[in-house]
C-alpha positions in Angstrom: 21.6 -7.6 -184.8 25.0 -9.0 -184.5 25.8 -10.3 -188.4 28.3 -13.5 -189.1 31.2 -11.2 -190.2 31.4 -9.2 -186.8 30.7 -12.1 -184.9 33.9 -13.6 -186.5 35.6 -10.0 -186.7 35.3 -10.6 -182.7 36.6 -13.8 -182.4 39.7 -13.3 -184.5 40.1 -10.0 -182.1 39.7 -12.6 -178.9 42.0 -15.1 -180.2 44.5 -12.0 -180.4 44.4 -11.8 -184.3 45.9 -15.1 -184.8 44.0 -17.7 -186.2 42.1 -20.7 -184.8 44.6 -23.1 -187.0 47.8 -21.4 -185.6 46.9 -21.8 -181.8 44.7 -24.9 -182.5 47.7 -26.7 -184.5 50.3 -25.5 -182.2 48.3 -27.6 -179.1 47.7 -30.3 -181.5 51.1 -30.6 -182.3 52.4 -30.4 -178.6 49.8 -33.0 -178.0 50.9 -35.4 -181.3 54.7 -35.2 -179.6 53.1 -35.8 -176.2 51.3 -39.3 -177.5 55.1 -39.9 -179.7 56.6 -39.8 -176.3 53.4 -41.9 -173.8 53.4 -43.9 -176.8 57.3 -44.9 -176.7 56.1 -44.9 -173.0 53.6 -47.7 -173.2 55.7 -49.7 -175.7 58.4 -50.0 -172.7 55.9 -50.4 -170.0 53.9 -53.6 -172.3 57.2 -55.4 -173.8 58.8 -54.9 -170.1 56.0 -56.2 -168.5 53.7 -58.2 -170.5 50.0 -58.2 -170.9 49.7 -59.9 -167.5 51.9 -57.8 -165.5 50.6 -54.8 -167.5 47.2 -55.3 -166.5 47.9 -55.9 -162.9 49.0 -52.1 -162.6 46.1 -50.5 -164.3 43.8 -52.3 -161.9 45.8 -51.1 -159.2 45.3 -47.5 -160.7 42.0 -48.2 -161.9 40.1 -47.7 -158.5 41.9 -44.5 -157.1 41.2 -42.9 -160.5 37.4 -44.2 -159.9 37.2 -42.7 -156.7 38.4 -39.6 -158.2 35.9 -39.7 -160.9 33.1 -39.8 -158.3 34.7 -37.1 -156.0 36.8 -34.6 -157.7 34.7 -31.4 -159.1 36.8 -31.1 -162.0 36.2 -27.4 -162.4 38.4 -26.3 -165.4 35.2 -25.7 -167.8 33.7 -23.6 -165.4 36.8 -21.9 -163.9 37.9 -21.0 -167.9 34.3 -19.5 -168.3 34.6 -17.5 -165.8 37.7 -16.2 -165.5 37.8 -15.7 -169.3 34.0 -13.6 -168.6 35.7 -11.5 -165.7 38.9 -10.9 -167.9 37.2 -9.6 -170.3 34.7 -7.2 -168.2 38.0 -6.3 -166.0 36.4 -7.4 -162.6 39.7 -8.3 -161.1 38.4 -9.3 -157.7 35.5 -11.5 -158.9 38.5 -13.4 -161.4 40.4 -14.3 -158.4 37.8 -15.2 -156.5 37.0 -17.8 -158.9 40.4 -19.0 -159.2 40.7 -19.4 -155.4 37.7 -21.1 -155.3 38.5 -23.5 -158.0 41.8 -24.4 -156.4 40.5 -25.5 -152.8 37.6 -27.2 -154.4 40.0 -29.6 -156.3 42.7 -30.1 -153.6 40.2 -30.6 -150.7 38.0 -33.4 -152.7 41.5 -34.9 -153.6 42.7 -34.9 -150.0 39.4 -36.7 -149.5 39.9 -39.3 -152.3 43.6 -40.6 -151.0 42.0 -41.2 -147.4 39.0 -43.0 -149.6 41.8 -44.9 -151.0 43.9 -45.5 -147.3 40.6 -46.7 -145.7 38.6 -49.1 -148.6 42.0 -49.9 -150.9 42.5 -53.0 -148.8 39.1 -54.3 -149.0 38.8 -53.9 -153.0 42.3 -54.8 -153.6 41.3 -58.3 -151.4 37.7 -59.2 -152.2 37.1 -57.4 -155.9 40.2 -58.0 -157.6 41.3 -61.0 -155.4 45.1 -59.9 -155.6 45.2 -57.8 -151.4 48.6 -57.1 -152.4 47.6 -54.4 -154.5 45.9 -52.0 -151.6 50.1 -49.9 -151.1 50.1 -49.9 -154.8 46.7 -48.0 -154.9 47.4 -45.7 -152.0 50.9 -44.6 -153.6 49.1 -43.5 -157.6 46.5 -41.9 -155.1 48.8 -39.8 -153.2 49.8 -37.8 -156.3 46.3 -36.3 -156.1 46.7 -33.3 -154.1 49.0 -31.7 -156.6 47.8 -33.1 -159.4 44.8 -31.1 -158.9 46.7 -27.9 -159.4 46.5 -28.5 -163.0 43.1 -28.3 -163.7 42.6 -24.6 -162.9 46.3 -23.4 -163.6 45.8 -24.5 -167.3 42.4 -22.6 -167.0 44.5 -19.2 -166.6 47.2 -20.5 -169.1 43.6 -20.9 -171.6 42.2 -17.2 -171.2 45.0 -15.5 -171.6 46.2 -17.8 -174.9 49.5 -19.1 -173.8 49.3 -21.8 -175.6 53.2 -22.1 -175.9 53.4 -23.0 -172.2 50.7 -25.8 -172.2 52.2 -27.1 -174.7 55.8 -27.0 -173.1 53.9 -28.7 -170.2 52.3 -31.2 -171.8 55.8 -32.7 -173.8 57.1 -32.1 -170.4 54.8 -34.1 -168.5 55.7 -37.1 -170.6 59.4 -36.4 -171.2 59.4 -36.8 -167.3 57.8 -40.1 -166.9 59.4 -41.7 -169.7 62.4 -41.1 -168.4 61.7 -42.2 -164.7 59.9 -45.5 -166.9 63.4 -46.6 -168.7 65.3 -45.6 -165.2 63.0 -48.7 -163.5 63.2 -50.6 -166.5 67.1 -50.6 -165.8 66.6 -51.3 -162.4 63.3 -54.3 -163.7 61.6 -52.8 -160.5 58.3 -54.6 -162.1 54.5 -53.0 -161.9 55.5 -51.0 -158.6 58.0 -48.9 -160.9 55.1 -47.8 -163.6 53.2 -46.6 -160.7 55.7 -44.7 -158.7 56.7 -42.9 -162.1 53.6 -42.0 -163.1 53.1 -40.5 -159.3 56.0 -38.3 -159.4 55.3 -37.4 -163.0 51.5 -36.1 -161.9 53.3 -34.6 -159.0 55.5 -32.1 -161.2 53.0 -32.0 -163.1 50.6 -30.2 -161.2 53.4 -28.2 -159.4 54.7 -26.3 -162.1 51.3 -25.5 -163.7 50.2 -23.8 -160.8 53.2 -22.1 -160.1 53.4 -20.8 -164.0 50.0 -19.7 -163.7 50.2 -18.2 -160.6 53.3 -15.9 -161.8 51.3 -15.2 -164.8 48.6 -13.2 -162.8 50.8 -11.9 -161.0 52.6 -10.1 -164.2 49.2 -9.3 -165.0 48.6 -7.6 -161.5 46.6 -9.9 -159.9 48.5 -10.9 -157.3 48.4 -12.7 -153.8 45.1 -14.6 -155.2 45.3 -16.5 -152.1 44.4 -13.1 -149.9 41.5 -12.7 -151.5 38.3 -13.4 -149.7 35.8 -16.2 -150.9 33.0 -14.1 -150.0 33.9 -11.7 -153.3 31.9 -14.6 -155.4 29.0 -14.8 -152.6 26.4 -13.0 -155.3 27.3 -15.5 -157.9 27.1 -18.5 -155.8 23.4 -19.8 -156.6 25.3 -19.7 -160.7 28.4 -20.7 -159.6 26.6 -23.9 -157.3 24.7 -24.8 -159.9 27.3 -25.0 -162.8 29.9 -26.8 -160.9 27.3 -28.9 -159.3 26.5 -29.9 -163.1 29.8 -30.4 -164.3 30.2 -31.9 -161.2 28.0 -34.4 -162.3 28.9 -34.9 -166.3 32.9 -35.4 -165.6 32.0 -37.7 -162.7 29.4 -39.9 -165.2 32.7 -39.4 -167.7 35.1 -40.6 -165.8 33.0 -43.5 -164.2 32.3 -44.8 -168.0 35.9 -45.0 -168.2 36.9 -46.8 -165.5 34.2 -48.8 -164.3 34.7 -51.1 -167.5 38.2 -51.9 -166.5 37.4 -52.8 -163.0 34.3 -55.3 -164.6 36.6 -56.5 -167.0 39.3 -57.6 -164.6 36.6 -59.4 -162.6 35.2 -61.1 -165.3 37.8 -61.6 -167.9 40.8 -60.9 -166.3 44.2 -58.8 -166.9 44.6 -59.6 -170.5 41.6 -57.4 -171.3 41.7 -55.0 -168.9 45.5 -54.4 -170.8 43.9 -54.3 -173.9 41.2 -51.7 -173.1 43.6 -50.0 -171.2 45.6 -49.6 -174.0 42.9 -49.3 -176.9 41.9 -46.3 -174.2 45.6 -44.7 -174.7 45.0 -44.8 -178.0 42.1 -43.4 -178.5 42.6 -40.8 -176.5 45.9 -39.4 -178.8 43.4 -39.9 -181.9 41.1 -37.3 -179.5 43.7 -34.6 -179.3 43.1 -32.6 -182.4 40.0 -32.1 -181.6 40.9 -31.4 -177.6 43.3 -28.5 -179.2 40.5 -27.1 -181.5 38.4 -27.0 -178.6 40.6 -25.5 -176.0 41.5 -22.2 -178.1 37.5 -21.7 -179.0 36.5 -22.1 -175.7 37.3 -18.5 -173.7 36.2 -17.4 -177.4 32.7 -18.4 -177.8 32.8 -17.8 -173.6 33.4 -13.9 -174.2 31.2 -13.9 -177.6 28.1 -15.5 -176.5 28.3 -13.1 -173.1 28.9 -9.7 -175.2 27.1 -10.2 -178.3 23.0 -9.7 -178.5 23.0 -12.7 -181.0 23.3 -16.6 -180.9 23.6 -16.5 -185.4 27.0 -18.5 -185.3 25.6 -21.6 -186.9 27.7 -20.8 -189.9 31.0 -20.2 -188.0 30.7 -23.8 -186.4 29.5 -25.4 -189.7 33.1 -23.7 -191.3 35.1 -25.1 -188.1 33.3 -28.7 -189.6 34.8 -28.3 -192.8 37.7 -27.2 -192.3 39.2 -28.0 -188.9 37.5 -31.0 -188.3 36.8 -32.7 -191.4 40.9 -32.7 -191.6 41.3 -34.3 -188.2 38.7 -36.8 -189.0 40.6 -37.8 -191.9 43.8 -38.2 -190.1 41.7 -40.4 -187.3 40.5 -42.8 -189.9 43.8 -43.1 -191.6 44.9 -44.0 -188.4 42.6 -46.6 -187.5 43.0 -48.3 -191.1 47.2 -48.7 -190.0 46.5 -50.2 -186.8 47.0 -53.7 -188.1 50.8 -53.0 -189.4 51.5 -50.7 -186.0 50.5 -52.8 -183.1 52.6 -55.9 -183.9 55.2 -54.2 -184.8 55.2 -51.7 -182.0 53.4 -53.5 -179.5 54.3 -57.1 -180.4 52.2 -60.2 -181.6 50.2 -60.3 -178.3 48.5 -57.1 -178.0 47.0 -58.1 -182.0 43.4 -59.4 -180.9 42.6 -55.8 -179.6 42.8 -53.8 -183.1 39.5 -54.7 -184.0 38.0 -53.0 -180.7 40.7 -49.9 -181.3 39.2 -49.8 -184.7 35.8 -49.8 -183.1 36.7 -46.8 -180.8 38.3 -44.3 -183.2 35.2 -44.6 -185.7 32.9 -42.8 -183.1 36.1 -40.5 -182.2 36.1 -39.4 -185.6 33.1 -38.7 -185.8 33.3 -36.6 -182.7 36.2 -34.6 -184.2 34.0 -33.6 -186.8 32.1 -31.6 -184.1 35.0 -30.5 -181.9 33.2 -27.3 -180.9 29.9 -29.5 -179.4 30.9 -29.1 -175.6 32.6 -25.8 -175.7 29.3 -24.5 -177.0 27.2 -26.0 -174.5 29.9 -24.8 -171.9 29.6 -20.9 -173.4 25.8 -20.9 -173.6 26.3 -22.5 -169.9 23.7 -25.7 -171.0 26.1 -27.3 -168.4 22.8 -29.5 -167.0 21.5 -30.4 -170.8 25.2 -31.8 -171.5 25.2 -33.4 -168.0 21.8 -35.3 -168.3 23.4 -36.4 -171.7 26.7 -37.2 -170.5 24.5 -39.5 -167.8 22.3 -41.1 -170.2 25.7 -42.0 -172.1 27.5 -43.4 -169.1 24.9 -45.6 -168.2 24.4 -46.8 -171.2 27.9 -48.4 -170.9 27.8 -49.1 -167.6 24.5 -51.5 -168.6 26.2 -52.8 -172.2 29.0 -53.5 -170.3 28.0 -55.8 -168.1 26.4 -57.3 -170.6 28.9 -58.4 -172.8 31.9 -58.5 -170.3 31.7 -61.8 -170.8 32.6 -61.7 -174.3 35.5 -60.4 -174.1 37.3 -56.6 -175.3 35.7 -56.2 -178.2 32.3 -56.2 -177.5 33.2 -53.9 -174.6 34.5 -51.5 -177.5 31.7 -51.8 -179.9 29.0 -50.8 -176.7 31.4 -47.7 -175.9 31.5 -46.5 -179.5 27.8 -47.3 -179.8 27.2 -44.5 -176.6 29.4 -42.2 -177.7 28.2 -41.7 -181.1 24.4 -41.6 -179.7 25.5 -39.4 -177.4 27.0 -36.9 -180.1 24.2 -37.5 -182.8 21.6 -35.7 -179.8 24.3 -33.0 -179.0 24.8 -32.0 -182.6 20.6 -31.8 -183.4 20.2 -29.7 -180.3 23.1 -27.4 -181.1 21.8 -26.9 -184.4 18.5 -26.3 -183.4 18.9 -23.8 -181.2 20.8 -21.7 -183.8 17.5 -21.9 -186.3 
């Protein structure tokens, strides 16, 4: 029987001997500089365009990012599983397979999405939002899909083998780019078309580079000319492999569908106003998300190698420690976060965008609870409960599909409240089961 002191003994030897707080803060801290820098972003975007104007281009990327929420496999949860499982075990052929099958999956669903976009853009952009001048606009955010998708499965690599440093260089990077390409059309008061064209050439670059760094990285490693090696090498896994991507498949899809389907229902029934406030509340939110993104990202590959090598599951009190320590801290800084929104937006933000900090505030009380409990999905990832998480995920997303269009009508912040109801549910079930299974 594995004991609590060699279980951890392994993961400080898998994290290679440096702590969870050094890799976890140095993500979080790329992230924090990352949100500094979309943050300036969005402050340029809303005071140069208004809450009108503002609006108009997240419904124009609202739809393409919907389509890709329904099509797109997502695969970076399963690819990092993997590929951290066949690192570890040395099965070099089997790694790359994974990694070449991971790529095409993404790019070939997200050649699929921008036709999606070419062929029904017109008709949404005419008969759903009512403004038909918005179908180029969709098609151009869509067409930085294809190499987008890159990044998904190159940060996988950058994951397992803990180079950290780089995806945080990429992240900072990311936004340093579009910021800069923002305040260039700002100069030039290009209007809505300029936030989109930015953030398609930032995506762009994005994805790029990550697949190039991670592509030299194996290759240092001595795995190279991934793209040589036949798909067939992962043919005995492929009743696992089907059904875990065909699960997370599912989950990311029901994710990203209870993000974006309230923006499209709000801009039908209340209009851009509120569609720029949720988009924004959305923004924020997700920075309050990152230290518990970073936390999970570097335990990840290790509870994938522990829970695959070990003959026990006793880790209850390593994840109850993360809580304390880890998370408890980030759930503090959330809070304190939330309680300054009232001073930040108007001055940041202007006078306008001050009826949405009661809905922010709504939001970040359910993400910091979910900080808390940063290791929930990268458990159910490891133990590979991808279809328990995925039924969950589903029950969630309809749940705010349903509030939703209930309260629309009432404006952003009941839209807020109903999310934050979900989530927290969501969680509450996630947390009991994980616990459970440990007793």
């Amino acid at each position: 029987m594995v004991q609590i002191a060699e279980l951890l003994t392994i993961a400080r030897r898998r994290v290679g001997g440096q702590s969870l707080t050094l890799h976890a803060g140095m993500l979080a801290s790329a992230q924090y500089l990352s949100a500094a820098l979309g943050l300036l972003t969005i402050v340029v975007v809303t005071r140069w365009l208004g809450p009108e104007q503002y609006g108009v281009s997240v419904l124009a990327m609202a739809y393409p990012s919907l389509l890709w929420s329904f099509l797109s496999f997502k695969p970076i949860s399963i690819a990092t599983r993997y590929i951290a499982s066949f690192r570890a075990e040395d099965r070099r052929t089997e790694l790359l397979g994974v990694y070449k099958l991971s790529y095409f999956l993404d790019v070939g669903v997200s050649g699929v999405v921008v036709l999606f976009v070419a062929l029904t853009g017109p008709w949404v952009a005419r008969n759903i939002y009512g403004q038909p001048e918005l179908a180029p606009w969709m098609l151009l955010f869509a067409a930085s899909f294809p190499c987008y998708a890159l990044t998904g499965t190159g940060q996988a690599v950058l994951i397992v083998w803990r180079r950290f440093d780089w995806l945080a260089l990429l992240q900072v990077g990311e936004q340093v780019l579009l910021l800069m390409l923002i305040v260039l059309s700002f100069v030039f008061d290009v209007g809505p078309i300029g936030y989109i064209a930015s953030a398609t050439i930032a995506a762009t670059l994005s994805g790029l580079t990550t697949a190039s760094l991670a592509t030299w990285l194996l290759g240092r490693q001595g795995f190279a000319d991934w793209w040589r090696t036949p798909l067939s090498v992962v043919a005995a896994l492929r009743a696992d492999l089907t059904r875990l991507f065909g699960w997370n498949y599912l989950g990311v899809t029901m994710s990203g569908i209870a993000l974006h389907i309230p923006l499209v229902i709000l801009g039908r029934v209340r209009g851009a106003e509120d569609v720029a406030f949720l988009r924004l509340a959305t923004t924020l939110t997700t920075a309050a998300t990152y230290p518990a993104g970073a936390l999970a990202k570097v335990v990840y590959p290790t509870l994938s190698e522990l829970l695959n090598s070990a003959s026990s599951h006793t880790y209850g009190s390593m994840l109850r420690r993360w809580s304390m320590r880890e998370g408890a801290a980030g759930c503090v800084a959330v809070l304190l976060g939330g309680a300054a929104l009232p001073y930040i937006v108007p001055l940041v933000f202007g006078p306008s965008y001050v009826p949405m900090v009661p809905g922010v505030q709504a939001l970040l009380s359910s993400v910091a609870v979910a900080t808390v409990c940063f290791w929930i999905n990268p458990l159910a990832y490891a133990r590979g409960e991808v279809g328990r998480l995925t039924l969950v995920v589903s029950i969630q997303s309809a749940c705010v599909i349903v509030g939703v269009l209930a309260t629309a009508p009432s404006g952003f912040f009941a839209v807020a409240v109903v999310i934050s109801v979900a989530q927290a549910g969501a969680l509450a079930y996630q947390v009991w089961w994980a616990l459970r299974q440990e007793r």
